[in-house]
C-alpha positions in Angstrom: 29.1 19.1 3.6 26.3 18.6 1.5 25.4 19.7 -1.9 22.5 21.4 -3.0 20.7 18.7 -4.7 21.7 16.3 -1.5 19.8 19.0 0.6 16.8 19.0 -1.6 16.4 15.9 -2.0 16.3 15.2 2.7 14.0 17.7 2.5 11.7 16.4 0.0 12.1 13.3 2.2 10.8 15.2 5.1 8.3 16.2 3.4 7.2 13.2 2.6 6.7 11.7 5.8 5.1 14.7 7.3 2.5 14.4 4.9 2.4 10.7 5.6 2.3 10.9 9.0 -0.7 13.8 9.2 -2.5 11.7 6.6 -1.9 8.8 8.8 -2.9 10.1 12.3 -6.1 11.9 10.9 -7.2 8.2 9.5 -5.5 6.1 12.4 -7.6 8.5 15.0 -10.4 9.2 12.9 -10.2 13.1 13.2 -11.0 15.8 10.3 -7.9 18.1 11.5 -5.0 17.8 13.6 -4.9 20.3 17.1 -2.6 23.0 16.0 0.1 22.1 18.5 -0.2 18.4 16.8 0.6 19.9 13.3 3.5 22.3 14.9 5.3 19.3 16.4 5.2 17.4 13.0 6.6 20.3 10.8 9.3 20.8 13.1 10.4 17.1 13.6 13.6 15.6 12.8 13.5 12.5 10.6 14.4 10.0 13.2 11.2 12.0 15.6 9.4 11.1 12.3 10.1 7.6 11.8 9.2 7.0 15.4 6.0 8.6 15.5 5.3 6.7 12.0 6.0 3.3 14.4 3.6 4.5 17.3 1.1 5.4 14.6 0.2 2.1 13.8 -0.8 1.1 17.2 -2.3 4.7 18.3 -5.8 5.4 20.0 -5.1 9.2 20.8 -2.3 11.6 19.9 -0.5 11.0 23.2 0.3 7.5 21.5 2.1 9.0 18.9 4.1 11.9 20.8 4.1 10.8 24.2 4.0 12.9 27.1 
């Protein structure tokens, strides 16, 4: 079981790469604002969905790069 500061501190994690990742996909794919179903999926990722999509990033030309099909 976790603590409370244990739980805080994953989700300032999440955070964190949420933010990183939207920051990330609206430079990679030069856009001014992710599609509403685009900024859904991020908020509800896991970490691990996170980490992947941070991979794909790099190598993106369109949003189904990063989230696949």
């Amino acid at each position: 079981m976790k603590t409370a500061g244990e739980l805080l501190v994953e989700q300032g994690r999440l955070e964190a790469q949420r933010k990183t990742l939207h920051r990330l996909l609206l430079k990679r794919l030069e856009l001014t604002a992710l599609p509403a179903e685009a900024e859904t999926r991020v908020q509800a990722a896991s970490e691990e969905q996170l980490e992947a999509w941070l991979d794909r990033v790099l190598d993106a030309t369109t949003l189904e790069d990063v989230f696949g099909n």
